[in-house]
C-alpha positions in Angstrom: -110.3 58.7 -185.0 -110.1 55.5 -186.8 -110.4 51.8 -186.5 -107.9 49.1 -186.8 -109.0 48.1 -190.5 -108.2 51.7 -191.1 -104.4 51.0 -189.7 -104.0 47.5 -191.1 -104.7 46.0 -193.9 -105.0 42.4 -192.2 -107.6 43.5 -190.1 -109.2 45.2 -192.9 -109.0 41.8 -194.8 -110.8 40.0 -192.4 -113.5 42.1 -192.2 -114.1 42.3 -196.1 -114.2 38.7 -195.8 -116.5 37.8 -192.7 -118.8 40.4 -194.3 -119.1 38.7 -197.6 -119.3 35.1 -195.8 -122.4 36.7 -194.0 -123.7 38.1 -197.1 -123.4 34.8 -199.1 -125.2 33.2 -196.0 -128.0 35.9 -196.6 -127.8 35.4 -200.3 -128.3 31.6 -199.8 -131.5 31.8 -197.5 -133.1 34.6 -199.7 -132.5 32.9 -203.2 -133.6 29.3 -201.2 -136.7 31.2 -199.9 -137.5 32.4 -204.2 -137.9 28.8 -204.9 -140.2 28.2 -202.3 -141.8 31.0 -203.4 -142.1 32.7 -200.1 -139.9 36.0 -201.4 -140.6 37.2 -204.9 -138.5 35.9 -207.4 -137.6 39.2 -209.2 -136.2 40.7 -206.4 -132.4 40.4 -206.6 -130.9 38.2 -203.6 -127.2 39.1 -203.6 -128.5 43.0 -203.6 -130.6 42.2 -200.4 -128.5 40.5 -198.9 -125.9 43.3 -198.9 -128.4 45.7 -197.5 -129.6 42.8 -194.6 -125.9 42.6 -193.7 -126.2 46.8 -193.5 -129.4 46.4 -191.1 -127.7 43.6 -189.0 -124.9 45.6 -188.6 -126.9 48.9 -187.8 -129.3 47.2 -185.2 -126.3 45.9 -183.2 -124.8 49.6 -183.0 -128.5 50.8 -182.1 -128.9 47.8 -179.6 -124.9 48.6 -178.3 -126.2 52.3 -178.0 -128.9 51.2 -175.5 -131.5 51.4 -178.2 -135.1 49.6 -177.0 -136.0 46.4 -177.7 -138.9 47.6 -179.4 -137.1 50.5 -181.6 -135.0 46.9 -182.9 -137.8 45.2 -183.7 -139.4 47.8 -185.5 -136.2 48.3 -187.7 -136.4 44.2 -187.9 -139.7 44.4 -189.2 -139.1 47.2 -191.5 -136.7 45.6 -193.3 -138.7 42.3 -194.1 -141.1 43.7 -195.9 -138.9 44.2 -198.5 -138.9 40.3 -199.1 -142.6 40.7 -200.4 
């Protein structure tokens, strides 16, 4: 069973592109957050941004699924200690 992206490429389209606005978003706040020097510098920004949009996205399906607030914020926290 698909989803509409699957059927048509508009929708498809769309998605690519709210996707990458949300990853340029996390890209921005990550590469601001290297000057600061509150994330380490070396760490690529545009590479964890993609996987932050890939957690986002996960977490909603978890919380959608009925998954505990807690079980979320553990997955929340996991993922931030990449930034260090």
């Amino acid at each position: 069973m698909g989803n509409n992206a699957d059927r048509d490429p508009e929708v498809a389209e769309a998605a690519r592109c709210a996707y990458r606005r949300l990853e340029d978003d996390y890209a921005g706040c990550i590469e601001q957050a290297q000057t600061a020097g509150e994330v380490d510098a070396t760490l690529d920004a545009r590479a964890l941004a993609t996987y932050f949009v890939a957690v986002t996205r996960g977490m909603e399906v978890l919380g959608t699924a009925g998954a505990d607030r807690s079980v979320l914020l553990s997955v929340g926290r996991a993922a931030f200690t990449l930034l260090t």
